[in-house]
C-alpha positions as CSV (number, residue, x, y, z in Angstrom):
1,X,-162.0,-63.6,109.6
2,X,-158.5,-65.6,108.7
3,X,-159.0,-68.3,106.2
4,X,-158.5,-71.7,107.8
5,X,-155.0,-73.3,106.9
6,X,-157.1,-76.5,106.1
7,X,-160.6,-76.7,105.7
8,X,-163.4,-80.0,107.0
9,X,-162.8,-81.7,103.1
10,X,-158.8,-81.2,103.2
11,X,-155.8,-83.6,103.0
12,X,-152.6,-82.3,104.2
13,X,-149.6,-84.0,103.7
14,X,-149.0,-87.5,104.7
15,X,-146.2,-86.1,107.2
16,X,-147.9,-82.8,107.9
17,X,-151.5,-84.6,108.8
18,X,-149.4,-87.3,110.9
19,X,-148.1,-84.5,112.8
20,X,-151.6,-82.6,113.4
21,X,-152.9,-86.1,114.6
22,X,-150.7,-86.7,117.2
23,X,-151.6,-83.0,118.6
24,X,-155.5,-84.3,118.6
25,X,-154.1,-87.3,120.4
26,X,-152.3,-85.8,122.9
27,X,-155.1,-83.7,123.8
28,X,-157.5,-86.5,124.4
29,X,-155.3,-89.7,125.5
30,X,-155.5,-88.3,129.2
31,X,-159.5,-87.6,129.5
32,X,-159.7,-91.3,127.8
33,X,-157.9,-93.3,129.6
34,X,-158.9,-91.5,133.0
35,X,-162.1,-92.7,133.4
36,X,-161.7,-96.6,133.1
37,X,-158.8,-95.9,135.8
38,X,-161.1,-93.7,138.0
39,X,-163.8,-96.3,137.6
40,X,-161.3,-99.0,138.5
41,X,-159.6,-97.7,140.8
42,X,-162.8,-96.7,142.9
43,X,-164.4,-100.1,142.2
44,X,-161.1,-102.0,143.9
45,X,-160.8,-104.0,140.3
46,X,-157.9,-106.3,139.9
47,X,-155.2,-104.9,138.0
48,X,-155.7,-106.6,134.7
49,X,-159.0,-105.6,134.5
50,X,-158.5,-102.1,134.9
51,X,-155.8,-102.7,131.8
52,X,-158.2,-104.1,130.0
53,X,-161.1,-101.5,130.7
54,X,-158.1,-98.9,129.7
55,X,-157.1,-100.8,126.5
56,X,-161.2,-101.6,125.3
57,X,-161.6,-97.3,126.0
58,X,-158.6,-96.6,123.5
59,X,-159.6,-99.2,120.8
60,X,-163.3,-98.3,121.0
61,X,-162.2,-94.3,120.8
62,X,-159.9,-94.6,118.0
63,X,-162.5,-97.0,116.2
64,X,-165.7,-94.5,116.9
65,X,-163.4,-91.3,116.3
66,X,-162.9,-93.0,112.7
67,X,-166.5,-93.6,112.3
68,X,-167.6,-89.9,113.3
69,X,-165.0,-88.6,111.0
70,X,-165.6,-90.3,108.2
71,X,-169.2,-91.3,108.3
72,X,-171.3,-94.6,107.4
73,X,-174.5,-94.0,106.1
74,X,-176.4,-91.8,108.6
75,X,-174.2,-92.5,110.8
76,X,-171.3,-89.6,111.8
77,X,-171.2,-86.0,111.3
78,X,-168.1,-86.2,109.0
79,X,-166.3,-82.9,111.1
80,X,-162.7,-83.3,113.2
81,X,-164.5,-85.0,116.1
82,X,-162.5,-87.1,118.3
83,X,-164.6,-89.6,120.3
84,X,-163.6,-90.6,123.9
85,X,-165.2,-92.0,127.5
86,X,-167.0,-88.9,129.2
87,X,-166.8,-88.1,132.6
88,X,-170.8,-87.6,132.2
89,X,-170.7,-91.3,133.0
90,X,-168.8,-91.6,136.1
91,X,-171.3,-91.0,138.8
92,X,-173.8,-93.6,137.1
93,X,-171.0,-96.1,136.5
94,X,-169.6,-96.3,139.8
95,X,-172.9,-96.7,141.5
96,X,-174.3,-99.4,139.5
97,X,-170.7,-100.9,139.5
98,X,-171.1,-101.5,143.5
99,X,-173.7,-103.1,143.1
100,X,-174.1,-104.6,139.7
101,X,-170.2,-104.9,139.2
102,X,-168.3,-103.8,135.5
103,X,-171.1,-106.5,133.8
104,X,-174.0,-104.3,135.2
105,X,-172.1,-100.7,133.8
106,X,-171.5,-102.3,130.5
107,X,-175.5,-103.4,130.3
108,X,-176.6,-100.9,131.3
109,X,-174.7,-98.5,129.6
110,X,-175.6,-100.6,126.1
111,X,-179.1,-100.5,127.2
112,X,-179.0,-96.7,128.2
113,X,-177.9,-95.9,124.5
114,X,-181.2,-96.3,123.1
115,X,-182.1,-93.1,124.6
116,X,-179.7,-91.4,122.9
117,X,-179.8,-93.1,119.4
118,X,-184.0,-92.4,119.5
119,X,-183.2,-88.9,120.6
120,X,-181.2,-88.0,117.9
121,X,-183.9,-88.4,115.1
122,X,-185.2,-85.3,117.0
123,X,-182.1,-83.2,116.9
124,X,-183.6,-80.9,114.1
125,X,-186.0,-80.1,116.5
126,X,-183.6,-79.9,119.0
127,X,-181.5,-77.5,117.1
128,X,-184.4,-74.9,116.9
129,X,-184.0,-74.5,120.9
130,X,-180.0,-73.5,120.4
131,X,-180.4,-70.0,119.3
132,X,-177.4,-68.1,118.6
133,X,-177.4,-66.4,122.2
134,X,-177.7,-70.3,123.6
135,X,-175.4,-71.4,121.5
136,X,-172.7,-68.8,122.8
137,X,-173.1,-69.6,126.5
138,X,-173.0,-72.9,126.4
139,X,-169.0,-72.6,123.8
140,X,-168.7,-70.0,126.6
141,X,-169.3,-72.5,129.2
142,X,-167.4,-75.4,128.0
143,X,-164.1,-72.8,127.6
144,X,-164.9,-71.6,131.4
145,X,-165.4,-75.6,132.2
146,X,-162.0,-77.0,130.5
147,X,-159.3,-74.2,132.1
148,X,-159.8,-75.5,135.0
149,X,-158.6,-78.9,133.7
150,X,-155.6,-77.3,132.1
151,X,-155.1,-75.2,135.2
152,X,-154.8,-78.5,137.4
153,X,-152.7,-80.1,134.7
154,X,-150.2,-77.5,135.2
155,X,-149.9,-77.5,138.9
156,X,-148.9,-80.9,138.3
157,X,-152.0,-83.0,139.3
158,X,-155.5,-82.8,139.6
159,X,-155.9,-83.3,143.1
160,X,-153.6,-80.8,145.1
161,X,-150.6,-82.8,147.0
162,X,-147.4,-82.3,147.8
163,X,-146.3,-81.7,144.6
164,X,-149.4,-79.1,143.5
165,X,-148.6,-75.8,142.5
166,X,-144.3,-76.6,142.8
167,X,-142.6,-74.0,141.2
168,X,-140.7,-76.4,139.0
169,X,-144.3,-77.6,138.1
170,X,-145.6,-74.3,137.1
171,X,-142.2,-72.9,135.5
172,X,-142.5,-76.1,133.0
173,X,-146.2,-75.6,132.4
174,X,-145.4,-71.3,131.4
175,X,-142.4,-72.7,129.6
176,X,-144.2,-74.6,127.2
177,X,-147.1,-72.1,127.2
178,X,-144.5,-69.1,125.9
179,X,-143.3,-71.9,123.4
180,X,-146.6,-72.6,121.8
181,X,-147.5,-68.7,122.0
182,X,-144.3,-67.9,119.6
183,X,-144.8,-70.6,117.1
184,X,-148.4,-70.0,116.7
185,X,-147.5,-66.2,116.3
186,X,-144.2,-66.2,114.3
187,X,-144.5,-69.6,112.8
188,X,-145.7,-70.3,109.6
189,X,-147.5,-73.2,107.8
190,X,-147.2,-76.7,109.6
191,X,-144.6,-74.7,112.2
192,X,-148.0,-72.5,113.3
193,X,-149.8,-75.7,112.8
194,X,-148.2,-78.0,115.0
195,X,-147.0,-75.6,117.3
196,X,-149.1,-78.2,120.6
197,X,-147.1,-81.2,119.4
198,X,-143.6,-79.0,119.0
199,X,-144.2,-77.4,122.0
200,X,-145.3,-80.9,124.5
201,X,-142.0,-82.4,122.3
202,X,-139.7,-79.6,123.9
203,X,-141.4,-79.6,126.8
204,X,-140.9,-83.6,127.6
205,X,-137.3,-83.3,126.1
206,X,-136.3,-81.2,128.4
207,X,-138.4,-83.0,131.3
208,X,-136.3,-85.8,130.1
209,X,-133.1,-83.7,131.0
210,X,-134.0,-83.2,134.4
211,X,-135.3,-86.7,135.4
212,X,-138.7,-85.8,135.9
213,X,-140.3,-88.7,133.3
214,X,-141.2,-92.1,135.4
215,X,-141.1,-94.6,132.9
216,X,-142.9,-97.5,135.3
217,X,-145.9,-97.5,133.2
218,X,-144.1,-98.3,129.8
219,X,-142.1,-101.5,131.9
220,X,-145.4,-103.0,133.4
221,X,-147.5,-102.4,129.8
222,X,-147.7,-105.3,127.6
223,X,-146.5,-104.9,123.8
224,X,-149.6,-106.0,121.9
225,X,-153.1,-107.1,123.6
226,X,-156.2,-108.7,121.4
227,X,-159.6,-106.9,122.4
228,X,-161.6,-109.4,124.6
229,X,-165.2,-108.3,123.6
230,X,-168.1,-108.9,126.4
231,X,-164.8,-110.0,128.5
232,X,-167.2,-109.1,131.6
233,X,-170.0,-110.0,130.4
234,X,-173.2,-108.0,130.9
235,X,-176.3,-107.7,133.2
236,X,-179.6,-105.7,133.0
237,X,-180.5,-103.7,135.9
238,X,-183.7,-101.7,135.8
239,X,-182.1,-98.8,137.9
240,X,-178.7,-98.9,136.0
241,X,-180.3,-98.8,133.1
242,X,-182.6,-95.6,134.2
243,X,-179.3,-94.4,135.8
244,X,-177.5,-94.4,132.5
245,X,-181.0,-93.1,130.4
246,X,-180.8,-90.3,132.2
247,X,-176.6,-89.2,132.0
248,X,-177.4,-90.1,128.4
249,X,-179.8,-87.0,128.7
250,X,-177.6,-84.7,129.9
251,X,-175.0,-85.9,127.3
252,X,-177.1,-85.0,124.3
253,X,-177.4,-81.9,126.1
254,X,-173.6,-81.2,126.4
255,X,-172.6,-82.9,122.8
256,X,-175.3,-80.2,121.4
257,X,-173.1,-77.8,122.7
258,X,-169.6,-78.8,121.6
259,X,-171.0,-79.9,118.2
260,X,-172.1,-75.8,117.9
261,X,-168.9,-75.5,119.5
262,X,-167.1,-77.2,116.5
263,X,-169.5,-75.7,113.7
264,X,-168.0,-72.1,114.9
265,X,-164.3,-73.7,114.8
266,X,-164.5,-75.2,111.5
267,X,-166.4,-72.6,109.6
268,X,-169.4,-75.2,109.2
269,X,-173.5,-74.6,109.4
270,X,-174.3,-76.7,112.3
271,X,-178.1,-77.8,111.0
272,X,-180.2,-80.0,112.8
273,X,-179.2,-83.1,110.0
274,X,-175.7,-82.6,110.7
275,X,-176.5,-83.0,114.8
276,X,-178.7,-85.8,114.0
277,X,-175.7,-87.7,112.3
278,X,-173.1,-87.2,115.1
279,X,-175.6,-87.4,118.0
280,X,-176.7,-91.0,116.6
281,X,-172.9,-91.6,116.4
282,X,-172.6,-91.1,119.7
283,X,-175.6,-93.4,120.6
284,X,-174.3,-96.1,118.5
285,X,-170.7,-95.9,119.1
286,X,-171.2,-96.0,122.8
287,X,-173.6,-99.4,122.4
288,X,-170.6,-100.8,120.1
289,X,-168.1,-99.9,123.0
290,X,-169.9,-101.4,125.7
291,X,-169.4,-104.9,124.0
292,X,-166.0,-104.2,123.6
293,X,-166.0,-103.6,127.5
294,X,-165.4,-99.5,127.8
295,X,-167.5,-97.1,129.3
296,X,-169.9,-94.8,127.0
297,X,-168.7,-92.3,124.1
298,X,-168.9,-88.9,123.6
299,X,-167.4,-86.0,121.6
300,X,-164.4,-84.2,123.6
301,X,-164.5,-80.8,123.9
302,X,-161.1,-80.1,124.2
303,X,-159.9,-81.2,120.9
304,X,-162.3,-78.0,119.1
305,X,-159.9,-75.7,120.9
306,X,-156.9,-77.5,118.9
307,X,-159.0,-76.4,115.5
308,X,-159.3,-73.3,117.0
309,X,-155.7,-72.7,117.6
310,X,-153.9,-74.2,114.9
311,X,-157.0,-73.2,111.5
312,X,-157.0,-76.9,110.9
313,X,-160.2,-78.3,110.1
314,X,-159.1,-81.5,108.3
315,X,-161.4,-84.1,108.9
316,X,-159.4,-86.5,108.1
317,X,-156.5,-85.4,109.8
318,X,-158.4,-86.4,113.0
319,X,-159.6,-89.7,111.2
320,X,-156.0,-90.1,111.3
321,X,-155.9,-89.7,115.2
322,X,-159.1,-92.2,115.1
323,X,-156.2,-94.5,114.0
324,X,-153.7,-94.1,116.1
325,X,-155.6,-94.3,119.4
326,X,-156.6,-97.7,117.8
327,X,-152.9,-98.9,118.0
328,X,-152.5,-97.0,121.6
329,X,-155.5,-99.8,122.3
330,X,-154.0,-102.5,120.8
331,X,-150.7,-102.0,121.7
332,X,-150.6,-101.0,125.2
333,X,-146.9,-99.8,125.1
334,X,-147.8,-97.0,122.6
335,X,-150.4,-95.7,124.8
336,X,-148.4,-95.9,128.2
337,X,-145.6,-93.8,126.4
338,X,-147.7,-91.2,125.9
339,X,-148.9,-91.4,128.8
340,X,-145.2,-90.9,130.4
341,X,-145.5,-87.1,129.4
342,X,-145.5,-84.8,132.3
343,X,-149.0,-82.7,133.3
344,X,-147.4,-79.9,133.0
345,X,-146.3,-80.1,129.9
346,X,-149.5,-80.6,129.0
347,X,-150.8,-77.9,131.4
348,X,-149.2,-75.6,129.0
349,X,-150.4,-76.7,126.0
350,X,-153.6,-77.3,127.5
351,X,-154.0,-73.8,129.0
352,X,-153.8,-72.9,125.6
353,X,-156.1,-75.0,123.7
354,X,-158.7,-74.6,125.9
355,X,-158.7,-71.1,126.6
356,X,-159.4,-70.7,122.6
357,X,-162.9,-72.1,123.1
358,X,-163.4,-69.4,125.7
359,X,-162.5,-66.6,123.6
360,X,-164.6,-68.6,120.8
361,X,-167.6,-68.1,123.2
362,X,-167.0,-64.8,124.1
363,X,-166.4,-63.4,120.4
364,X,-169.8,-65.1,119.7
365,X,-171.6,-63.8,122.9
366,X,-170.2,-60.2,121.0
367,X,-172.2,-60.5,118.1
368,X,-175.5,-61.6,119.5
369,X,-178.4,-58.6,120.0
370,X,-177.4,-57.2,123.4
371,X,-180.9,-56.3,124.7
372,X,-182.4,-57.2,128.1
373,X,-183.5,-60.5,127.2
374,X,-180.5,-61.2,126.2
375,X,-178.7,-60.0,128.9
376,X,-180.6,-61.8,131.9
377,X,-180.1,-65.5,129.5
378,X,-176.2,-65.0,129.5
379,X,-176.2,-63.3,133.0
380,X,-177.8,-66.4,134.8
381,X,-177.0,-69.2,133.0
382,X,-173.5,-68.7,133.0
383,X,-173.6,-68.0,136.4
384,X,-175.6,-71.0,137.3
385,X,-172.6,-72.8,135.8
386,X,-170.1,-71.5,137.4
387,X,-172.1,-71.5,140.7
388,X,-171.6,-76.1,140.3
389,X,-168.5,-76.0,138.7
390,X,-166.4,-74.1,141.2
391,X,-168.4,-75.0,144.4
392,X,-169.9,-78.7,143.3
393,X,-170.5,-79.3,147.1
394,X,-173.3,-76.9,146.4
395,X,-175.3,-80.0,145.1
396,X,-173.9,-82.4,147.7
397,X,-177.6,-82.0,149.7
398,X,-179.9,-82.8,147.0
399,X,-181.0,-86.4,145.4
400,X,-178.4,-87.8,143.0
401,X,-180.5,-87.6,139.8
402,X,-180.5,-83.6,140.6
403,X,-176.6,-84.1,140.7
404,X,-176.8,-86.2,137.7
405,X,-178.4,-83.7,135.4
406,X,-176.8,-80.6,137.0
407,X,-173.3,-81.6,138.4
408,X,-171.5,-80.3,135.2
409,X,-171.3,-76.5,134.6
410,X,-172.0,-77.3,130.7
411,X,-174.9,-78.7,130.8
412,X,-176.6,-76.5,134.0
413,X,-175.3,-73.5,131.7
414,X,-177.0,-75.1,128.6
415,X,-180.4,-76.1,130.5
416,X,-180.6,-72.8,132.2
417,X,-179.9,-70.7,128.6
418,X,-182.7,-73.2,127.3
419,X,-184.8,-72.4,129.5
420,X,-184.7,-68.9,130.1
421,X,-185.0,-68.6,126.1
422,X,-188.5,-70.1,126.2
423,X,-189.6,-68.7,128.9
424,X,-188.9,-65.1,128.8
425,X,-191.5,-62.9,126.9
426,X,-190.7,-61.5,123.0
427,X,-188.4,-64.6,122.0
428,X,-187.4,-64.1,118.9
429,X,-188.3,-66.6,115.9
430,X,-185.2,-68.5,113.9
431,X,-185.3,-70.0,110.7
432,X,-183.2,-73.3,110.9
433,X,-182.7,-74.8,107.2
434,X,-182.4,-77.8,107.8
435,X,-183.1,-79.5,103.9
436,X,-179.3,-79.2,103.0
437,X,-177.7,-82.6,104.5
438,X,-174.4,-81.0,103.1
439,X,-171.8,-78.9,105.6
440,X,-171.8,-75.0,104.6
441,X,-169.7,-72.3,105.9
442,X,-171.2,-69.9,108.4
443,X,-173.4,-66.7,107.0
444,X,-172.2,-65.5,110.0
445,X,-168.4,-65.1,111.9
446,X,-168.4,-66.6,114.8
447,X,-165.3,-67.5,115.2
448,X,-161.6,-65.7,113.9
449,X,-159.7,-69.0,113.7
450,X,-155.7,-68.2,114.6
């Protein structure tokens, strides 16, 4: 297995770890900031609420990212997590938010946390059901569940228009793919590194050359903006609350899986204390963003495919990033910048990133026992996810908590391997140590970092 360039406990360069941030930024800004503008947008907010939901989602992600980084007390894993709103969310908030308004998401999602912050005192025993066969569908899973994202980006936009799948689109997109590729093959040092932020910097410049960057969003964005905690106040309803419990649920479910995700990527021994410390992260940093006014937290997955493609495993690198999308919150201008960069530049990089988890999951799915057993637990769980995540009309029919728990391929993947592993006959025993609160490398490879 290649050495990592920089390992969890690492400090690049000032210059070098600024540059590495910015690539953990870039892959996250966009998932951030699109949920408090899908939620907004749906919910026919005024405009400067929707900036504000936007801004309170940077600040508390940068803020949270720091936290999970670094660690306070029990709280934070201390591994390159970069914290941001989850999608998980979006169903529950929109649904309470008709009827409860933003005050009714942001209680209910403060209330909702308690499920996960109690839950995550039990992630040792949690742990024990993640086998390593379970553990490689669900890395599998959320590799099969981001190219999608990437593939979209690259077409130009998530929902096919006009404009969806334009050569131009897709030229750029390859473009900055092949660019990436090279420097991540013939580069060396911080050139192999950074080759995402080199390559979306190319990209954009030459985006730049052929008029294809709308600047609107940088005129209409305001230079600096205080946070406005419990701006929209907050209300208590029993079935938001329950609403949010439950996508809490499925959240544990899914973090489980990009934290094992993460332990592969960083050449780290993902015990059960270690989950415990970033699950309750995620419980408590998603109570503290509700009173900033932003949707719940959650680790992205996305940002363990940048580990996995550049061998940096600096915590504080992405401490670093922490602080920056802490600026992007405070000062608006920053953020909308970024947020000026083409999709399919990013497609390109993206396609990249993301695709390392996959082949992550699939090198790891190589070294588990191939038997039977095995064999029906990766067979039908991954193609249980697939089934929602390709066709999620499939799940159109059925009462919303069913789409709740199920409507993402990563955690239908993850209950399904779960499951299967505790039901089928001759399941073999694991020994989890989890006494050691300290990270260790892995006894075993699962993962060739580039």
């Amino acid at each position: 297995m290649n050495n990592l360039l920089y390992k969890v406990d690492d400090r690049p360069p000032l210059i070098t770890t600024t540059l590495l941030a910015a690539q953990h930024m870039l892959a996250a800004l966009g998932g951030i900031i699109a949920v408090p503008l899908l939620v907004g947008a749906i919910l026919k907010l005024p405009a400067d609420q929707i900036v504000a939901l936007v801004n309170a989602a940077l600040l508390g992600s940068g803020i949270v990212t720091i936290i999970q980084c670094k660690g306070i007390g029990p709280v934070g894993i201390r591994l390159p997590c970069v914290m941001g709103t989850s999608f998980a969310f979006v169903g529950a908030a929109i649904s309470i938010g008709f009827e409860h308004g933003v005050a009714g998401i942001l209680g209910s999602s403060l209330a909702g946390s308690v499920v996960m912050i109690v839950g995550s005192f039990f992630m040792p025993q949690i742990r024990k059901l993640f086998p390593h066969q379970v553990t490689a569908v669900v890395v599998t899973m959320i590799g099969l569940s981001l190219v999608p994202v990437a593939v979209d980006w690259a077409a130009g936009g998530k929902a096919p228009g006009a404009d969806y799948g334009a050569p131009a689109n897709l030229g750029i997109a390859l473009f900055v793919l092949a660019i990436v590729v090279a420097l991540v093959q013939f580069g060396k040092g911080i050139i192999s590194a950074s080759a995402i932020v080199i390559g979306i910097a190319i990209g954009y410049a030459v985006c730049l050359g052929l008029g294809l960057v709308d600047f609107s969003s940088v005129q209409k964005a305001a230079v600096f903006a205080l946070p406005q905690p419990l701006h929209f106040g907050m209300s208590f309803p029993p079935s938001g609350i329950l609403a949010m419990a439950l996508a809490y649920v499925v959240t544990m479910v899914e973090t489980t899986g990009t934290f094992m995700a993460l332990g592969a990527a960083t050449e780290t021994k993902m015990r059960g204390t270690l989950l415990k410390r970033g699950v309750l992260c995620d419980g408590v940093g998603s109570a503290f963003a509700s009173t900033l006014g932003a949707p719940p937290m959650s680790t992205f997955a996305q940002n363990v495919g940048v580990i996995s493609l550049t061998g940096v495993a600096s915590r504080h690198v992405v401490a670093l990033t922490g602080v920056m999308l802490a600026l992007a919150g405070l000062f608006p201008v920053l953020g909308a910048v970024v947020v000026t960069i083409p999709q399919p530049v990013l497609g390109g990089a993206g396609l990249m990133m993301f695709a390392m988890i996959l082949t992550a999951g699939v090198q790891m799915l190589g070294k588990v026992e191939h038997d039977k057993r095995t064999g029906l637990i990766i067979a039908v769980s991954i193609g249980c996810g697939l089934a929602v995540s390709v066709r999620p009309e499939l799940l159109a029919k059925l009462p919303p908590f069913v789409n709740e728990i199920f409507g993402s391929g990563i955690s239908t993947g993850a209950i399904m391997a779960v499951l299967l592993n505790l039901v089928l006959p001759n399941r073999p025993v694991e020994v989890h140590d989890d006494e050691e609160d300290v990270p260790q490398p892995l006894l075993v490879k699962d993962l060739e970092a580039v």
